[in-house]
C-alpha atoms as an extended CHARMM CRD file, in Angstrom:
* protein
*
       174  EXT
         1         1  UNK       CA             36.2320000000       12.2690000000       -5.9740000000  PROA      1               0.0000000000
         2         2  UNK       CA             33.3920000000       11.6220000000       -3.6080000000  PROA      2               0.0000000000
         3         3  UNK       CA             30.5390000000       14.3270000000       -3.0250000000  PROA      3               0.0000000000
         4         4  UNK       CA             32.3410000000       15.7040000000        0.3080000000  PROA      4               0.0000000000
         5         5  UNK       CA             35.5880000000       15.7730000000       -1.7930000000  PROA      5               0.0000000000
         6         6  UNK       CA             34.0420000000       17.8590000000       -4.6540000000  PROA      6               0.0000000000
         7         7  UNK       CA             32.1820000000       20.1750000000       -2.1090000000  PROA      7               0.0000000000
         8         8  UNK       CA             36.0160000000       20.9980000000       -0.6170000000  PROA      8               0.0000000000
         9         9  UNK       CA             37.0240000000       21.1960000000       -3.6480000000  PROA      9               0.0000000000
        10        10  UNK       CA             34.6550000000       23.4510000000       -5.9410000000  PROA      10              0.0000000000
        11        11  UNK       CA             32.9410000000       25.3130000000       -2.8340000000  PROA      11              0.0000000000
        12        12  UNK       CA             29.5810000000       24.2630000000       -3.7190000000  PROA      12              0.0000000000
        13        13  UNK       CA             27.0830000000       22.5210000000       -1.3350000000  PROA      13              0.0000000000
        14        14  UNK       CA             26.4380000000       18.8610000000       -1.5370000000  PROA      14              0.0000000000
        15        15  UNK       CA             22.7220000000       19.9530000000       -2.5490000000  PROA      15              0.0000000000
        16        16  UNK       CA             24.3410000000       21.6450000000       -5.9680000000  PROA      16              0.0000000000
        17        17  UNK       CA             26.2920000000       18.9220000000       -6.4790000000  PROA      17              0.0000000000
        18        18  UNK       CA             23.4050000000       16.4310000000       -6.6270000000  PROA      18              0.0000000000
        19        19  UNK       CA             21.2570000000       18.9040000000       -8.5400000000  PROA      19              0.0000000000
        20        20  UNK       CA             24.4690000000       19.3360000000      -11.3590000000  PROA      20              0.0000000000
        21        21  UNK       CA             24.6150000000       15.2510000000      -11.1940000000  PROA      21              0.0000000000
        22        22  UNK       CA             20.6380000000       15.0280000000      -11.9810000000  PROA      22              0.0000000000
        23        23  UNK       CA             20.7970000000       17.9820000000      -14.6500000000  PROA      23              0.0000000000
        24        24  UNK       CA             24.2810000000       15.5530000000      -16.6530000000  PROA      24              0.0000000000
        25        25  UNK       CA             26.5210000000       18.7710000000      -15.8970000000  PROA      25              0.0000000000
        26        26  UNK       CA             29.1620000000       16.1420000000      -14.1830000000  PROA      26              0.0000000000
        27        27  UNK       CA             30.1880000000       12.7020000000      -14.4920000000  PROA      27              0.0000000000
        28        28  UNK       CA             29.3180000000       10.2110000000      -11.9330000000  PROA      28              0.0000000000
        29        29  UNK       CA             29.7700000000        6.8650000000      -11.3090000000  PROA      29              0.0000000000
        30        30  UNK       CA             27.7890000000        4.8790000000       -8.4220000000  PROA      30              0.0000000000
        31        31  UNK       CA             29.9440000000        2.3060000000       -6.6790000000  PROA      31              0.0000000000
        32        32  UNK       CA             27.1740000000        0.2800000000       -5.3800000000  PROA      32              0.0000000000
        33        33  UNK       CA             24.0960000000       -0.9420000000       -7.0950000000  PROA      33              0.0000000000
        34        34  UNK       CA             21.4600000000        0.7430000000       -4.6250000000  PROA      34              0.0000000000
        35        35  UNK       CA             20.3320000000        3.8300000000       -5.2600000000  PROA      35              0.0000000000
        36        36  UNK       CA             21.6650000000        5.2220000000       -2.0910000000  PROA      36              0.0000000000
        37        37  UNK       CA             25.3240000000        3.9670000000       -2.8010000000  PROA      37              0.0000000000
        38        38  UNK       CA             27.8300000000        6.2180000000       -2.7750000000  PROA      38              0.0000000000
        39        39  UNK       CA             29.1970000000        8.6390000000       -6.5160000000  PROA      39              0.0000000000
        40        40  UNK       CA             32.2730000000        8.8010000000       -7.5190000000  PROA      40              0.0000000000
        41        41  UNK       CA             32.4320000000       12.0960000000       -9.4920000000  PROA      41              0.0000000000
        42        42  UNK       CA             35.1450000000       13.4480000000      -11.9330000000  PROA      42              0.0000000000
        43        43  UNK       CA             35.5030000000       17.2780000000      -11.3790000000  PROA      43              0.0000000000
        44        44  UNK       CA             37.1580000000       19.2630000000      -14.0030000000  PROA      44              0.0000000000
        45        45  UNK       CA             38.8540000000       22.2630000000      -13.7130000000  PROA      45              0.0000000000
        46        46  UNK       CA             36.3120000000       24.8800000000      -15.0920000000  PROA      46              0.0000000000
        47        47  UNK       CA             33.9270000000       23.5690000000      -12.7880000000  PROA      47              0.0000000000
        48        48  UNK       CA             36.4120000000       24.2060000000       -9.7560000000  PROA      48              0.0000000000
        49        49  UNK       CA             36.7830000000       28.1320000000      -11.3850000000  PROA      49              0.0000000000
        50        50  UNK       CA             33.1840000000       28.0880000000      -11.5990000000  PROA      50              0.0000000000
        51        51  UNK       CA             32.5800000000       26.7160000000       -7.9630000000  PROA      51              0.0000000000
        52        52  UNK       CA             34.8130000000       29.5910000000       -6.6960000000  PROA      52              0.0000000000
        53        53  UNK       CA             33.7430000000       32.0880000000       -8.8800000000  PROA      53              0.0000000000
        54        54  UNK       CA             30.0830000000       30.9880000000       -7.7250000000  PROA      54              0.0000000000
        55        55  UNK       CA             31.4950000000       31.3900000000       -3.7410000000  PROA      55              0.0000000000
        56        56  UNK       CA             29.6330000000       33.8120000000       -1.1820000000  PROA      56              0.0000000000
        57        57  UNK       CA             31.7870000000       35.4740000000        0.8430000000  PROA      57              0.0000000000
        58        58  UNK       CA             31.2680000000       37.4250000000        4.5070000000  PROA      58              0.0000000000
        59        59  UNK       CA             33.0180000000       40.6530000000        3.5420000000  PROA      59              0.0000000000
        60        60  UNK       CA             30.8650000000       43.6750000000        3.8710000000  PROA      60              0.0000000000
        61        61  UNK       CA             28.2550000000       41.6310000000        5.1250000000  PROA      61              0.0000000000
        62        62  UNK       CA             27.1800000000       44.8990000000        7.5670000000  PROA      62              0.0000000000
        63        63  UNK       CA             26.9430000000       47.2500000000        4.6840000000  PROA      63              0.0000000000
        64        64  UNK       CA             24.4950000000       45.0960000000        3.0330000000  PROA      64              0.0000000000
        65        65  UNK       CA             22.0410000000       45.4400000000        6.0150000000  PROA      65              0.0000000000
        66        66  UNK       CA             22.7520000000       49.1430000000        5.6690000000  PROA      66              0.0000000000
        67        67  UNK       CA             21.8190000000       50.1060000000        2.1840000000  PROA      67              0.0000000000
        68        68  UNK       CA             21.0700000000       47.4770000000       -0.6690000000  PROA      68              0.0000000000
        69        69  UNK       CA             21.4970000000       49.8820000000       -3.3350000000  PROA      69              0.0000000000
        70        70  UNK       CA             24.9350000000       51.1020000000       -2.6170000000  PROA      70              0.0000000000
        71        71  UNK       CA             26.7770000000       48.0340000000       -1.3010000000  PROA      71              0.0000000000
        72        72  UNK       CA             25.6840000000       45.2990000000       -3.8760000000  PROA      72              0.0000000000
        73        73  UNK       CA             27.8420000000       44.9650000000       -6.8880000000  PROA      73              0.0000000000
        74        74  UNK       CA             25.6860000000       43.8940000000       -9.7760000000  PROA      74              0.0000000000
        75        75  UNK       CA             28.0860000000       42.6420000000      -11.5660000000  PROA      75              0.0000000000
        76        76  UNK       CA             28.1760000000       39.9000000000       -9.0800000000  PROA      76              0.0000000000
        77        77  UNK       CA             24.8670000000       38.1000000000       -9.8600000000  PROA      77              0.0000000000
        78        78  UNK       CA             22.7820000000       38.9160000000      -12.4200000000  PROA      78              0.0000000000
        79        79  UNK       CA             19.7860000000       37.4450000000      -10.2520000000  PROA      79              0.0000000000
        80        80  UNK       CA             20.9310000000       40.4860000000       -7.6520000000  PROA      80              0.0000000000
        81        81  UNK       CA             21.3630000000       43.1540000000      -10.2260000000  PROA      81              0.0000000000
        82        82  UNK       CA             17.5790000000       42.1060000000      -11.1300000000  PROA      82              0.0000000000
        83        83  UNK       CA             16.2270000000       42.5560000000       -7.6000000000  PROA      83              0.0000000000
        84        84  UNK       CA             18.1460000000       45.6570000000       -7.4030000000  PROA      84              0.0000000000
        85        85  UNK       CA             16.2860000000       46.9360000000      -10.6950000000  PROA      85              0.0000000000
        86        86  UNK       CA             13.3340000000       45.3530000000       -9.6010000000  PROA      86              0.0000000000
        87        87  UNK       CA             12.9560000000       43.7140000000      -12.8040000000  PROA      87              0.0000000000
        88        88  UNK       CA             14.0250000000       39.7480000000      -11.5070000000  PROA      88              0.0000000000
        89        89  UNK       CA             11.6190000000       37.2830000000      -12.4980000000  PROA      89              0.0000000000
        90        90  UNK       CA             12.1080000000       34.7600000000       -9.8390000000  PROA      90              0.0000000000
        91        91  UNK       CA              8.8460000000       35.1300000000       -8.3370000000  PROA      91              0.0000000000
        92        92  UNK       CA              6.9530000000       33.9700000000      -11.4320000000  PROA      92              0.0000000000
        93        93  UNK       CA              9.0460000000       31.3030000000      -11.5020000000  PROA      93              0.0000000000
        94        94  UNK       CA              8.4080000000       30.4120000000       -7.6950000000  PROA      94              0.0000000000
        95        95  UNK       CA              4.5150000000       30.9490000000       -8.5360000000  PROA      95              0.0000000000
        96        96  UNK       CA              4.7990000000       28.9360000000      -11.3810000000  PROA      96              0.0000000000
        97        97  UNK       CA              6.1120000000       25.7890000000       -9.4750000000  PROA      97              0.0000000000
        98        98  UNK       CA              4.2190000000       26.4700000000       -6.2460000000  PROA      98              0.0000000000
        99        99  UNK       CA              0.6560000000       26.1340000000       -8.2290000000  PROA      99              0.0000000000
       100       100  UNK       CA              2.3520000000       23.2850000000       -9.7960000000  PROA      100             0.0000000000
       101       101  UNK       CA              3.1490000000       21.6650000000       -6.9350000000  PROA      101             0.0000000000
       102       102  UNK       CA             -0.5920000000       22.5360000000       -5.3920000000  PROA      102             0.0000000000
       103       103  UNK       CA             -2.0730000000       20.6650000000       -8.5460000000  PROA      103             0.0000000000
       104       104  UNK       CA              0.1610000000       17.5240000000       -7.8410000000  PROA      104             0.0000000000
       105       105  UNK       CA             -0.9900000000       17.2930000000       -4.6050000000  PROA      105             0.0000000000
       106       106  UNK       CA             -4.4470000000       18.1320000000       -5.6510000000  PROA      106             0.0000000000
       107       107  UNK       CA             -4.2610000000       15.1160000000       -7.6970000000  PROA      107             0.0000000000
       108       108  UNK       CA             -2.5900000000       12.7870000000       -5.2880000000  PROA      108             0.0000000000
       109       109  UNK       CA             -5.5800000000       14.2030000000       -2.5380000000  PROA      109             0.0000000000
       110       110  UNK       CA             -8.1220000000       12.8750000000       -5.2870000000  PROA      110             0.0000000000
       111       111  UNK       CA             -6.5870000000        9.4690000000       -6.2150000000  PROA      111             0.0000000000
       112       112  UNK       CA             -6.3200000000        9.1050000000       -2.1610000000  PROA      112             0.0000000000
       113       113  UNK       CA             -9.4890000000        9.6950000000       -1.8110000000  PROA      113             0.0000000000
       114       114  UNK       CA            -10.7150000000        7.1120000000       -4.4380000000  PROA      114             0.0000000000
       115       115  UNK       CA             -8.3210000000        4.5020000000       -2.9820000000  PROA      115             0.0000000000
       116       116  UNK       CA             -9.8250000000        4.7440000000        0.5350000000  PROA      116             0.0000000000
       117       117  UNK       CA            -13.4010000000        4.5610000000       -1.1790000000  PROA      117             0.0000000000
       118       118  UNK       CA            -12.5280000000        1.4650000000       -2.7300000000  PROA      118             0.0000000000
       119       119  UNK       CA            -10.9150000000        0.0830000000        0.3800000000  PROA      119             0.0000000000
       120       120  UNK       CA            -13.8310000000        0.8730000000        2.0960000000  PROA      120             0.0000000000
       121       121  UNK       CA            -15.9350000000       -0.9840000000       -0.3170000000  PROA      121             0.0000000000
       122       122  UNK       CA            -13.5680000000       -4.0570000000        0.3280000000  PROA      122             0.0000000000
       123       123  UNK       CA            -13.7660000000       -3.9150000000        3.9450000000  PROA      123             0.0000000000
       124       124  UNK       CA            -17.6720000000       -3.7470000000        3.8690000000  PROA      124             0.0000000000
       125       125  UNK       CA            -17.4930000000       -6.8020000000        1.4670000000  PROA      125             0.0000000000
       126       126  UNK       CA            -14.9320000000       -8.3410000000        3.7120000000  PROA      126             0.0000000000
       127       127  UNK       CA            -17.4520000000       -8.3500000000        7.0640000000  PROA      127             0.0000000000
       128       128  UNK       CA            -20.4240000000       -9.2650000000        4.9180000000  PROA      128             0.0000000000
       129       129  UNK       CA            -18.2340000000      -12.3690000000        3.9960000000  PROA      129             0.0000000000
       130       130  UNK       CA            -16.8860000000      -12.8620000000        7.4450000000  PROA      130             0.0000000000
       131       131  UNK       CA            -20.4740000000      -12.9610000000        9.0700000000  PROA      131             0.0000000000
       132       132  UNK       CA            -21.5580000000      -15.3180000000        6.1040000000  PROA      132             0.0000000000
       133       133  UNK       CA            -18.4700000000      -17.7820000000        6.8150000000  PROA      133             0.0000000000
       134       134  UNK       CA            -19.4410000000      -17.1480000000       10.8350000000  PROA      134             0.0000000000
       135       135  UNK       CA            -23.2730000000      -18.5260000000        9.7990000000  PROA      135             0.0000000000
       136       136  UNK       CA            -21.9630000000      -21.4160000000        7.4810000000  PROA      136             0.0000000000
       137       137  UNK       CA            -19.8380000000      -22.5910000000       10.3240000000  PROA      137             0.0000000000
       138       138  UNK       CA            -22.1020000000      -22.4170000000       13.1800000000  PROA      138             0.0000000000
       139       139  UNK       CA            -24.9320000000      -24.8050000000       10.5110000000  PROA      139             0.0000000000
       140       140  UNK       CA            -22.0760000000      -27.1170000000        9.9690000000  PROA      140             0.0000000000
       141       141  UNK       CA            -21.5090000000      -27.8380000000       13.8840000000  PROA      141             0.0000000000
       142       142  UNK       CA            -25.6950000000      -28.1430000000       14.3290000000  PROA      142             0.0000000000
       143       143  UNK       CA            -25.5090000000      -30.6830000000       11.6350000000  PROA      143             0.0000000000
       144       144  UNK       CA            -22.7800000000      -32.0440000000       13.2980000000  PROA      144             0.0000000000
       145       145  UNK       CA            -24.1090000000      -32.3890000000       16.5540000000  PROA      145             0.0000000000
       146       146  UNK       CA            -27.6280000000      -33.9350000000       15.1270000000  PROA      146             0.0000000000
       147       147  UNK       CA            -25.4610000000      -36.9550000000       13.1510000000  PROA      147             0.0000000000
       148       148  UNK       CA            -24.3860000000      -37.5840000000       16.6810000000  PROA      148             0.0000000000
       149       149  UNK       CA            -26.9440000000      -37.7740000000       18.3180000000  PROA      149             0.0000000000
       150       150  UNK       CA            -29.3180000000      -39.9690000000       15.6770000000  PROA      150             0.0000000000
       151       151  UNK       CA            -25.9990000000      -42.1290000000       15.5980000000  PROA      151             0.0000000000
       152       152  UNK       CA            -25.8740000000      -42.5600000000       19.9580000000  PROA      152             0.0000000000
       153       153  UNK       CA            -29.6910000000      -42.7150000000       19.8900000000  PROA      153             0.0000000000
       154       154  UNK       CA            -29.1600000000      -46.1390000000       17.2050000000  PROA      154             0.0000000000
       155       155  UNK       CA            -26.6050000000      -47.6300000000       19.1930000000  PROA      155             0.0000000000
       156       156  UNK       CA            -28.7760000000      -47.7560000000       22.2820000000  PROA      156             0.0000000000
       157       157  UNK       CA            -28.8600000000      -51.9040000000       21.7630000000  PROA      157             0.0000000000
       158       158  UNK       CA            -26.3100000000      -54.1650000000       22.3760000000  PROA      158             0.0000000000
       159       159  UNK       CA            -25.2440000000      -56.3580000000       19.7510000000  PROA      159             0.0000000000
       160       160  UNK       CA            -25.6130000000      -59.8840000000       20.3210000000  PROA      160             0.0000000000
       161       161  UNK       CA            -22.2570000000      -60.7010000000       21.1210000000  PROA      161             0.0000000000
       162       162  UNK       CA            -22.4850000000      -58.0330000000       24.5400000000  PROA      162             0.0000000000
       163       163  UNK       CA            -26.1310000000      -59.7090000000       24.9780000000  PROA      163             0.0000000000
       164       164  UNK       CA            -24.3960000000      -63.5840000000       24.9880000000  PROA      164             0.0000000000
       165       165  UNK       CA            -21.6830000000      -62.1190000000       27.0610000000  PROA      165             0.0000000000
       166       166  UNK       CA            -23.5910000000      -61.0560000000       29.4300000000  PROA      166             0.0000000000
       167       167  UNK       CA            -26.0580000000      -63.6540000000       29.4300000000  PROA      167             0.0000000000
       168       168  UNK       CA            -23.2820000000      -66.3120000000       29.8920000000  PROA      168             0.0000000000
       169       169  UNK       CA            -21.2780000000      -64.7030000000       32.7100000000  PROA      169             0.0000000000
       170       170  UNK       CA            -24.4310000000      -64.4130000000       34.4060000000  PROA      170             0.0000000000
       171       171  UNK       CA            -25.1300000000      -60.3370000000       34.2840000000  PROA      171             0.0000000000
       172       172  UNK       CA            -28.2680000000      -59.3230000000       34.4550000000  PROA      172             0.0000000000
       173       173  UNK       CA            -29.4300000000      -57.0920000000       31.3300000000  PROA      173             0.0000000000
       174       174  UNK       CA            -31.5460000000      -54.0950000000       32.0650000000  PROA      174             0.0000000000
């Protein structure tokens, strides 16, 4: 079956689906080699009773904004019976991975911050270079231009060929 095809079929979101693929608690099959291809998934039949066993429905939905206490079956969730009790532990648990969460991006925030020292390190050393490479180029055309100019300044004599040629057609040579 396909992800939509399971969700019909077991009542479960897509999102449990993924998370029961991720945790091995159903087969799966990818039918592309990307990572975003799309699963083929083999649903058995205790996972359909579970699905609908694990279905919210809308009855009584009014009571429950009435009073908690009277219209909430604990033998529905044990997660509900807790909070009813006042003795579920979820919010550890959400504590737990919230300051967990904090210190991975507490770490990320520090290794960012030492990346963009070091770039900035390689950009200074990149503009240091730069004007270097700007200096060596602007000696190399001044050397340039002096080779040409000692090398005009030499040729300032005609050979003797140009002088007979002139001489012979009767040119006067300044």
């Amino acid at each position: 079956m396909s992800i939509l095809e399971a969700t019909e079929a077991t009542g479960m979101s897509p999102n449990t689906l993924r998370r029961y693929i991720k945790r091995g608690r159903i087969k799966f099959r990818r039918l592309g080699k990307t990572s975003n291809s799309k699963l083929e998934l083999w649903v058995t039949t205790n996972l359909i009773q579970t699905g609908a066993a694990e279905r919210v429905t809308m009855d009584g939905f009014d009571d429950v904004l009435g009073d908690v206490a009277e219209v909430v079956d604990e033998s529905f969730d044990p997660a509900v019976e807790g909070l009813v009790e006042g003795e579920y532990s979820g919010e550890g648990a959400t504590r737990e991975t919230l300051s967990w969460f904090r210190e991975r991006l507490d770490d990320k925030d520090a290794k960012i911050d030492e990346l963009m020292e070091k770039v900035e390190g390689l950009m200074d050393k990149l503009n240091s270079a730069s004007y270097r490479n700007g200096y060596l180029e602007s000696q190399v055309q001044t050397t340039q231009d002096q080779i040409k100019l000692l090398t005009d300044s030499q040729r300032q004599e005609k050979s003797w060929w140009a002088r007979f040629s002139s001489w012979f057609l009767g040119k006067t040579s300044g």
